[in-house]
C-alpha positions in Angstrom: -136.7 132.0 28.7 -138.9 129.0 28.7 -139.5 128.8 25.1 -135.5 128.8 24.4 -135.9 125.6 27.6 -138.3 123.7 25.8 -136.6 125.1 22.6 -133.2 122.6 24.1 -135.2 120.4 25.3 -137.2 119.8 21.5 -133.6 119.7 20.0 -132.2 117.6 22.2 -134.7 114.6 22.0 -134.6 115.3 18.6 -130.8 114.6 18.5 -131.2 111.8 20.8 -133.9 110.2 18.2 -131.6 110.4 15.3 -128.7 109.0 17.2 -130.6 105.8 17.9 -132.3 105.8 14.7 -128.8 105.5 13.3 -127.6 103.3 15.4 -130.8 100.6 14.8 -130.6 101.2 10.9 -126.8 100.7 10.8 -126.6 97.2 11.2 -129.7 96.6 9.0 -127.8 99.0 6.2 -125.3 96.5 6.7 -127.2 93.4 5.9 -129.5 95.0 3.2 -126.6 96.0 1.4 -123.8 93.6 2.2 -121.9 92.9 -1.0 -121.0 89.4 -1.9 -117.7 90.5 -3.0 -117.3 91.8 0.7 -114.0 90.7 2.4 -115.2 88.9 5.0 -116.4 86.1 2.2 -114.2 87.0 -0.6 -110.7 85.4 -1.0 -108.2 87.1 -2.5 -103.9 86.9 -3.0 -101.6 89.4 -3.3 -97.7 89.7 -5.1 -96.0 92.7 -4.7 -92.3 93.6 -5.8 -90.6 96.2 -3.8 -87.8 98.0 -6.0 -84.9 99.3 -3.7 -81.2 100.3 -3.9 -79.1 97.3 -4.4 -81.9 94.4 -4.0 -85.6 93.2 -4.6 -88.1 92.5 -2.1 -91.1 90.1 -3.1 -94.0 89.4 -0.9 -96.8 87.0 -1.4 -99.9 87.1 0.6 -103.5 86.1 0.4 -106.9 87.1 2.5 -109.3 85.0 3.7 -112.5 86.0 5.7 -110.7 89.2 6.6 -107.7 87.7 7.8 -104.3 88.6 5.7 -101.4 85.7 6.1 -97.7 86.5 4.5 -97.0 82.7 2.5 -93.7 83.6 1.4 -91.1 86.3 1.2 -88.5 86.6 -1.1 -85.7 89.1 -1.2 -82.8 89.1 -4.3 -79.5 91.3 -3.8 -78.2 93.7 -6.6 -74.7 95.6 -6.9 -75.2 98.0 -4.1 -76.6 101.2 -4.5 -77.7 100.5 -8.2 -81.5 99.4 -8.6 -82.4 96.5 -10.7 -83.1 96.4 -14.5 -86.4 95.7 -16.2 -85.2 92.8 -17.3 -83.5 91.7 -13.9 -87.2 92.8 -12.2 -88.9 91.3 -15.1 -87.3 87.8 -14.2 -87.7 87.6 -10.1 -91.2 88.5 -10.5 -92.0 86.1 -12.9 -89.6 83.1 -11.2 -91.6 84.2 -7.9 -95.1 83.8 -10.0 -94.3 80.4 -11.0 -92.9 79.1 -7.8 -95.9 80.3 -5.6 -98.3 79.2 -8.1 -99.1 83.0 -7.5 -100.8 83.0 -11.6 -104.4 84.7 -10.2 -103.0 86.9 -8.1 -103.1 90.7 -7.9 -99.6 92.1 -9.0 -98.4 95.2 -7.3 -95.0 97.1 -7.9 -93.4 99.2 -5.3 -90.9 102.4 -6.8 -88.6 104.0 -4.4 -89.1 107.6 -3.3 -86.2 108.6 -5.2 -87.9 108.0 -8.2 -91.6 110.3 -7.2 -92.3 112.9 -6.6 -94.5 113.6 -3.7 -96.0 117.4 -2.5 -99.1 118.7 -0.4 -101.3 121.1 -2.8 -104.0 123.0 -2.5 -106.9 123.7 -4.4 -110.3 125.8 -4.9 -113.1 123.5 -3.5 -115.2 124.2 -6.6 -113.0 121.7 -8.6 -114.2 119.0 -6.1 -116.7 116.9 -8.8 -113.7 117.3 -11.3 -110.8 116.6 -9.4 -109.2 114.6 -11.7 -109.0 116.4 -14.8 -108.3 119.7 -12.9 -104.9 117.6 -11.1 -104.3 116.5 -14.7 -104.5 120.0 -15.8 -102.3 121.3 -13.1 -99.8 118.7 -13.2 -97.0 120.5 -15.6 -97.7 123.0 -12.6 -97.5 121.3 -9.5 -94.6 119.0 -10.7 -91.9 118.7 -13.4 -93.9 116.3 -15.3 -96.7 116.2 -17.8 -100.1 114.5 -17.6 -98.7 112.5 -20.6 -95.7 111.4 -19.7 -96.3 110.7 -15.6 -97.7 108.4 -13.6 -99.4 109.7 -10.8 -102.1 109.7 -8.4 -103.2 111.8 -5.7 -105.4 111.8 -2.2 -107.6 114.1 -0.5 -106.7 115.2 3.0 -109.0 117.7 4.2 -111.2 120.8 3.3 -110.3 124.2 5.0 -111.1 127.8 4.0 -113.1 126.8 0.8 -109.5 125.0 -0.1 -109.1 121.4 -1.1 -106.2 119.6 0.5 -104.7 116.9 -1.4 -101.4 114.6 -1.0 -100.1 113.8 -5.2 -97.8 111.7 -5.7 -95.9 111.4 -9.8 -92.9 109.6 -11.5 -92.0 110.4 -14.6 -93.2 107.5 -17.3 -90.7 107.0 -19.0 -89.0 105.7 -16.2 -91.4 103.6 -15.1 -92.5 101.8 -18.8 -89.7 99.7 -19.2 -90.1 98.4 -16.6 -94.2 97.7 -17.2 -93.2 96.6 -20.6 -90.5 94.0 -19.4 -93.0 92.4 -17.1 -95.7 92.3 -19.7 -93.2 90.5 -21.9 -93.1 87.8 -19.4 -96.8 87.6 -19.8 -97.8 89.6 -16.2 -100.2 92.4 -15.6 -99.1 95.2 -13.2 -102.3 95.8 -11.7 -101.2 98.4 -9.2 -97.7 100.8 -9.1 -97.4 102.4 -5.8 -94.3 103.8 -3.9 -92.4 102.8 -1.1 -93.3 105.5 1.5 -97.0 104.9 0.8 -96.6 101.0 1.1 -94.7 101.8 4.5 -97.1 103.9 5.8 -99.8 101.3 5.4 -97.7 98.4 7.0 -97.4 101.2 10.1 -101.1 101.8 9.9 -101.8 97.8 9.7 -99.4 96.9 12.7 -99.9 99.6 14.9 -103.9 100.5 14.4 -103.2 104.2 15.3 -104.9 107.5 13.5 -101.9 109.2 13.6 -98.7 107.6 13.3 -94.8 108.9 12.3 -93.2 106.6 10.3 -88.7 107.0 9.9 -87.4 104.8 7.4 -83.6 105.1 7.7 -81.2 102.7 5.3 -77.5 103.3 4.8 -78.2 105.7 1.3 -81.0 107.6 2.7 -84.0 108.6 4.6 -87.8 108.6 4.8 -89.9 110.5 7.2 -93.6 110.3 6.6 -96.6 111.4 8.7 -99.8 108.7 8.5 -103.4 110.4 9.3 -106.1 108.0 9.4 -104.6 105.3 7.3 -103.4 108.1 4.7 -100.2 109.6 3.5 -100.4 113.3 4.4 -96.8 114.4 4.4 -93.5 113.5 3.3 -89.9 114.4 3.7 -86.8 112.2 2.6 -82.9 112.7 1.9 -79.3 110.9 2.0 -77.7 109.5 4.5 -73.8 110.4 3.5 -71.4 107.5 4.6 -69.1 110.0 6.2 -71.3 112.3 8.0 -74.3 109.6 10.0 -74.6 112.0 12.3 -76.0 114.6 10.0 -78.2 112.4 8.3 -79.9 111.2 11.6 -80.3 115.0 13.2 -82.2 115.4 9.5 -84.5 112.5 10.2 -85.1 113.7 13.7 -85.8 116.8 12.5 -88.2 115.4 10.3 -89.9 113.2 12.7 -90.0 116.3 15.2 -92.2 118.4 12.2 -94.2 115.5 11.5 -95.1 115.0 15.6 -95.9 118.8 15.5 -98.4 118.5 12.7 -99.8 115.5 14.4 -100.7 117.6 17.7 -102.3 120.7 15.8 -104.4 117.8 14.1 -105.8 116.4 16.9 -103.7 114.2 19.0 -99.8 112.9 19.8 -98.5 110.5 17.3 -96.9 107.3 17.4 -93.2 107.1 16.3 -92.4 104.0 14.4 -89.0 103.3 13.4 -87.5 101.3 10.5 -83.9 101.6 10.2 -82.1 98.6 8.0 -78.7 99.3 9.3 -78.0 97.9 12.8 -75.9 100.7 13.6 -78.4 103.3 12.6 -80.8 102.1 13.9 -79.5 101.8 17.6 -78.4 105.8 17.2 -82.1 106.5 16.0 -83.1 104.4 18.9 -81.2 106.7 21.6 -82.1 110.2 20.0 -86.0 109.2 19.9 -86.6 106.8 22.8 -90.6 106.8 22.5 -90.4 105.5 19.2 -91.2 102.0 18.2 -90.1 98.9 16.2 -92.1 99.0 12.7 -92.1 95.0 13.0 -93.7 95.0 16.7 -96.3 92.6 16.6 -95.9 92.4 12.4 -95.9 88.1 12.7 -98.8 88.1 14.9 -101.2 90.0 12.8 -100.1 88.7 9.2 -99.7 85.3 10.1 -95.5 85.3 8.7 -94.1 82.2 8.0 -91.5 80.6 10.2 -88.0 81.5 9.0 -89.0 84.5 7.1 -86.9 86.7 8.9 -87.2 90.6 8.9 -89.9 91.3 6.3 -89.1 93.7 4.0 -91.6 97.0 5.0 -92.3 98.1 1.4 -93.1 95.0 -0.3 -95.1 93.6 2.5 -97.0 97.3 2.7 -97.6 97.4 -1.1 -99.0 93.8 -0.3 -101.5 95.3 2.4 -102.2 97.9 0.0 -103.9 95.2 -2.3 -105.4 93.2 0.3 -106.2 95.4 3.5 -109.5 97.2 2.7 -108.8 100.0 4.9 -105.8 100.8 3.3 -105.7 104.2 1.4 -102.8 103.8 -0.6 -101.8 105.5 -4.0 -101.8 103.5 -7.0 -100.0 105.8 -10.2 -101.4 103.8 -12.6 -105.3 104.8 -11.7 -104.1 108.7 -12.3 -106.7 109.3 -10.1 -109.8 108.3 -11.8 -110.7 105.8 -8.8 -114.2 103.6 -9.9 -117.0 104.8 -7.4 -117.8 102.2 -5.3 -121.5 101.1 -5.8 -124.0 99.8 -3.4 -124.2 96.4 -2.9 -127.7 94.8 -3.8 -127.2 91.8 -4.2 -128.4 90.7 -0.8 -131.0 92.8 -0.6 -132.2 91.1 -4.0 -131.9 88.2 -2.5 -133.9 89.4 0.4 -136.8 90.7 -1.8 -137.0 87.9 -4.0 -137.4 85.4 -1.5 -139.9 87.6 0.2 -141.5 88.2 -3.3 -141.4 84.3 -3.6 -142.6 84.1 0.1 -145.4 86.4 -0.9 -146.4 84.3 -4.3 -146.3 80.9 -2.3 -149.0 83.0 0.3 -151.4 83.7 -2.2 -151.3 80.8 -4.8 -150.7 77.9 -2.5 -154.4 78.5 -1.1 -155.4 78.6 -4.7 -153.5 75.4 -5.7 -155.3 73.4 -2.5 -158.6 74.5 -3.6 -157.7 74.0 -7.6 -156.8 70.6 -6.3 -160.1 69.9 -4.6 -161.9 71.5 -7.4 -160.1 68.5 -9.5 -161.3 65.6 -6.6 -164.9 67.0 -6.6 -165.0 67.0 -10.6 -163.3 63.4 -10.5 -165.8 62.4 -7.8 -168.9 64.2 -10.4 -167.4 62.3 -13.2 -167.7 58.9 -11.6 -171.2 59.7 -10.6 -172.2 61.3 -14.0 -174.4 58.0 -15.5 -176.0 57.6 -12.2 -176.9 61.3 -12.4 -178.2 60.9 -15.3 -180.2 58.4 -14.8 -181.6 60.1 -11.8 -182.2 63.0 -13.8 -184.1 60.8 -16.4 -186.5 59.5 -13.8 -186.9 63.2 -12.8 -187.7 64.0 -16.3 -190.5 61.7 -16.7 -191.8 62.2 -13.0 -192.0 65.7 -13.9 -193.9 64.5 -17.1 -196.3 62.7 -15.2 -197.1 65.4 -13.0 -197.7 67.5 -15.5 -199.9 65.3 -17.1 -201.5 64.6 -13.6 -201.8 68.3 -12.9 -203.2 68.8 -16.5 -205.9 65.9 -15.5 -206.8 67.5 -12.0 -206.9 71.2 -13.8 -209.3 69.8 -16.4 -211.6 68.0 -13.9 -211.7 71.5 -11.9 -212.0 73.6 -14.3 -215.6 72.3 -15.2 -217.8 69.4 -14.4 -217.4 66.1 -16.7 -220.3 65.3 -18.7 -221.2 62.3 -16.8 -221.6 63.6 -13.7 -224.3 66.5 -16.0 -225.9 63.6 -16.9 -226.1 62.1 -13.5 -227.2 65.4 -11.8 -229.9 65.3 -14.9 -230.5 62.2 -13.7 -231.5 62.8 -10.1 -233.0 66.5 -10.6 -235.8 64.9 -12.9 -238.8 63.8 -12.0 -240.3 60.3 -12.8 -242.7 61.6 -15.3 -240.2 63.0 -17.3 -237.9 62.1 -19.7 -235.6 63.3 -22.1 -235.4 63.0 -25.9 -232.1 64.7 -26.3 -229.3 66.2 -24.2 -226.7 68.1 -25.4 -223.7 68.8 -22.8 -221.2 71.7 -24.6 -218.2 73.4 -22.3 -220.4 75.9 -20.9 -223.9 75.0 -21.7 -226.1 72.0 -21.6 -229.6 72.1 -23.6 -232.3 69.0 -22.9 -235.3 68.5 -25.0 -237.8 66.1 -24.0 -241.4 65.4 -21.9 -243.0 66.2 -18.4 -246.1 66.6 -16.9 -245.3 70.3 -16.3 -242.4 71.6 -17.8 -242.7 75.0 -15.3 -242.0 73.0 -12.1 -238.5 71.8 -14.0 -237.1 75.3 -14.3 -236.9 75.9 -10.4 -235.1 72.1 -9.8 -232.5 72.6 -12.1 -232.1 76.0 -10.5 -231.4 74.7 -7.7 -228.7 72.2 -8.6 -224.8 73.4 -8.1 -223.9 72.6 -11.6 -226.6 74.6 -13.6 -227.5 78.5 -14.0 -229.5 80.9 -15.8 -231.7 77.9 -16.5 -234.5 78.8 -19.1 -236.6 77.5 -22.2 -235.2 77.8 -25.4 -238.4 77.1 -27.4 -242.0 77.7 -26.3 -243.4 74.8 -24.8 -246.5 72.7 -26.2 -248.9 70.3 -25.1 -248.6 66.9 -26.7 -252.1 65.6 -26.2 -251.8 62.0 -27.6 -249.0 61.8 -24.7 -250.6 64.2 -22.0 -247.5 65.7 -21.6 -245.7 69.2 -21.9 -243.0 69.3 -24.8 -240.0 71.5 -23.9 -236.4 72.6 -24.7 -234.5 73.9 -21.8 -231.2 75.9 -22.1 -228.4 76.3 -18.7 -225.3 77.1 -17.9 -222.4 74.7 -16.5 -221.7 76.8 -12.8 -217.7 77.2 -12.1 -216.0 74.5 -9.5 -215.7 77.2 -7.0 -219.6 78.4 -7.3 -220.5 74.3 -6.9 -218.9 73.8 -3.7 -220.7 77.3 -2.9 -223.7 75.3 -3.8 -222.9 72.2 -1.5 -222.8 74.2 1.7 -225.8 75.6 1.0 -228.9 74.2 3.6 
C-alpha cells in the first residue's frame, strides 16, 4: 500500500512538472518560432464571389494585425431561380476587382450546395499518411464523380475504432471550369473554390465563437442545415422549400436542426442554433418553431468592422471571405483536392535570435582583441618615433660594452701574472748591493738572471722568499771570478700565480 502512495504521489509531481514545463516553454515556443508571415504582422485582402439562385454576392475584405474589416459589399440580382453564367460571373467579379482596386487580393469563389456533393465517410486509419491519394482512389466510390473530372476536398473529423472520420465535399468539373476559364479570360486567378455551407459555417464560427454550433440557412428555394464542430464542417443536410407547401419545408429544417443538436450533445456539449433565413416570412415561422436559436448577423458589424450602409451581408460570400482571411477557419477549398502544403516551422526569428547572439558572441571575443590590436599599434607608433634615439642608445651601449671588454681584458691580463716591471723591481729590492746583474730575462712563466755577487748561495734563499718567484735554482754551476772577487751565476725561477702572491703578502 505505500509503495502504490508514493507510487501517486511520484506520478503526480511528475504530472504537475510537465504541466508547468509546458506552460513556461509555450510562450518561448511562441517567440522562438514566431513566423514573419504570422497574422498579427502580416496584411492581407480578401474578394470572394458567392454564386446563388437568382443573384451574386461579392465581399471585399482585408486583415490587419489580426483584425478582419468588410470594405465593401456588393450584391447583383439575376432572373430568379436561375444562377448566373460564366460570363455574367466572369464580369461582376472583374468590375468589382477594378473598382476596389482589389488587383493583389486573394480571389475566392463560393458554389451553392446544389451543385456539391457533400457526405461523412469512413476510413481504415492505416491510410492516414496517404490520405489523399486513398480519397482520390475512392472517389468514383464515395461519390458519382471521378478524381479526374471533380473538384473536391475533404476534412478530418475524428478517429474512432481504428476508423478515420472525414467530412468530403465534390462538384463535378465540368461544371465548375467554365466558370474558372471565364474568369481567367478576364485575366483573374481563382485562388480558392469553396461552397456555400462551408463559407456559412465559418461566418457562424467567426460571429458566434462557439465549439459547437447549428447553423439553418433557409431561402425561398431551399434549405441548409449544417452542424459546426470546432470551427469545422462535420455534417450536412439540405433540401427545397416548395412554394406551396412552407410548412413542410420548415418541419424538414427543424428536423434537421433537431439531428444536428442531438449529435452535438453525444459530442460533448449543447449547441448553439443560428438562424439565417432570407425570406422575412420564413424566417419569423423558423423563429417561433425554434425560439433558442439566434440571428446569424448578431454582433456580425461589430466584429468585422461593416461599412455603414452595407445592409444585411450576404452569409456566403462574407464566410468564403473569412475563409481566406481568418486563420482559424477550417474551410474546404475544391481546388487543393486535398493535398494541403504542411505548414513549416517558422525560423526566421529564431535566426534572427541566434545570429544576433552569434554576432553578440563575436563582438565579445574580438572587441578585446581589437582594443589591444589598437594599443599594439600606439606602442609600435610610440617605438617608431623613438627608434633613432634607441639606436643611438644602443650604439653607446655597444662601445661601452667594448670598452669593458677591453678594460676587463686589461685587468685579466694584469691578474693573470705579474708585469715585467714590477719582476724587475722586486729584482731590484731582493738584491743585495754587491750584486749585480749582467742579464735578465723575464718569459710568461719564468725569469732567468745572470750576473755577480759576493756569494751567489745567500741569493737563492731571498728570492725564495719573494711572492713573485718559486722553485728558484742555478741553472749553470757557479764560478769564482777572481780579477773581480766575485761569484759568477745563472739563476732560473718561476713567476708565482696572483692568488699565491697575495698568499705571500700576508705572510709575517
Amino acid at each position: 500500500m505505500t509503495g502504490s502512495v508514493a507510487l501517486q504521489k511520484l506520478v503526480t509531481i511528475s504530472s504537475e512538472s510537465a504541466a508547468m514545463m509546458k506552460r513556461i516553454a509555450e510562450p518561448l515556443r511562441k517567440i522562438l518560432f514566431f513566423s514573419l508571415a504570422d497574422e498579427t504582422i502580416l496584411p492581407k485582402r480578401a474578394l470572394s464571389l458567392s454564386i446563388e439562385p437568382g443573384h451574386l454576392s461579392i465581399v471585399y475584405g482585408s486583415r490587419f494585425f489580426s483584425r478582419i474589416k468588410v470594405k465593401a459589399v456588393r450584391t447583383s440580382p439575376f432572373e430568379e431561380g436561375k444562377y448566373p453564367t460564366p460570363a455574367n460571373v466572369a464580369s461582376a467579379l472583374a468590375m468589382a476587382r477594378n473598382e476596389l482596386k482589389a488587383f493583389r487580393s486573394e480571389i475566392t469563389l463560393s458554389m451553392p450546395k446544389a451543385w456539391v456533393v457533400a457526405r461523412s465517410a469512413e476510413l481504415p486509419i492505416t491510410v492516414k499518411e496517404n490520405l489523399a491519394d486513398v480519397v482520390s482512389y475512392e472517389l468514383d466510390r464515395l461519390t458519382p464523380f471521378t478524381s479526374d473530372n471533380a473538384f473536391y476536398d475533404f476534412r478530418i473529423l475524428g478517429e474512432e475504432d481504428r476508423k478515420l472520420n472525414i467530412m468530403l465535399i465534390a462538384a463535378k468539373a465540368d461544371l465548375i471550369n467554365p466558370y474558372l476559364e471565364a474568369i481567367k479570360e478576364k485575366g483573374i486567378r481563382v485562388d480558392r473554390v469553396t461552397v456555400s455551407p462551408s463559407a456559412i459555417g465559418t461566418f457562424c464560427s467567426h460571429g458566434h465563437g462557439q465549439e459547437s454550433t447549428v447553423f439553418a440557412n433557409v431561402s425561398a428555394g431551399g434549405y441548409e442545415v449544417g452542424l459546426i464542430l470546432d470551427s469545422l464542417l462535420t455534417s450536412l443536410c439540405a433540401g427545397n422549400i416548395e412554394a406551396n407547401d412552407e410548412t413542410a419545408g420548415l418541419d424538414a429544417v427543424v428536423e434537421g436542426i433537431h439531428r444536428c443538436a442531438v449529435t452535438a450533445v453525444k459530442r460533448g456539449g449543447a449547441p448553439r442554433i443560428v438562424l439565417c433565413a432570407q425570406e422575412g416570412d420564413l424566417s419569423a415561422q423558423l423563429k417561433r418553431w425554434v425560439p433558442s436559436a439566434v440571428d446569424l448577423f448578431e454582433g456580425a458589424d461589430t466584429r468585422l468592422k461593416l461599412p455603414e450602409a452595407a445592409g444585411r451581408i450576404p452569409p456566403a460570400a462574407a464566410g468564403s471571405m473569412l475563409e481566406s482571411l481568418w486563420p482559424q477557419a477550417k474551410g474546404f477549398n475544391l481546388l487543393e483536392k486535398g493535398r494541403r502544403k504542411k505548414a513549416k516551422i517558422p525560423v526566421a526569428f529564431t535566426m534572427v535570435l541566434l545570429l544576433a547572439l552569434l554576432a553578440l558572441g563575436i563582438a565579445y571575443i574580438v572587441a578585446p582583441l581589437q582594443i589591444e590590436q589598437k594599443r599594439l599599434e600606439d606602442i609600435d607608433r610610440r617605438v617608431a618615433a623613438i627608434r633613432p634615439e634607441v639606436k643611438k642608445v644602443e650604439a653607446l651601449k655597444k662601445e661601452v660594452e667594448a670598452l669593458e671588454t677591453e678594460i676587463s681584458t686589461i685587468n685579466n691580463f694584469k691578474k693573470g701574472r705579474p708585469m715585467a716591471l714590477q719582476i724587475l723591481k722586486e729584482l731590484t729590492a731582493i738584491l743585495p748591493k754587491n750584486a749585480w746583474l749582467t742579464r735578465a730575462r723575464v718569459t710568461d712563466t719564468t725569469v732567468e738572471i745572470e750576473g755577480y755577487a759576493a756569494s751567489a748561495t745567500e741569493l737563492l734563499s731571498k728570492l725564495e722568499a719573494s711572492p713573485y718567484l718559486k722553485k728558484v735554482e742555478f741553472a749553470s754551476p757557479t764560478f769564482r771570478d777572481v780579477r773581480l772577487n766575485s761569484d759568477r751565476f745563472v739563476i732560473k725561477m718561476e713567476i708565482e700565480t696572483p692568488g699565491k702572491q697575495e698568499e705571500g703578502k700576508v705572510k709575517p
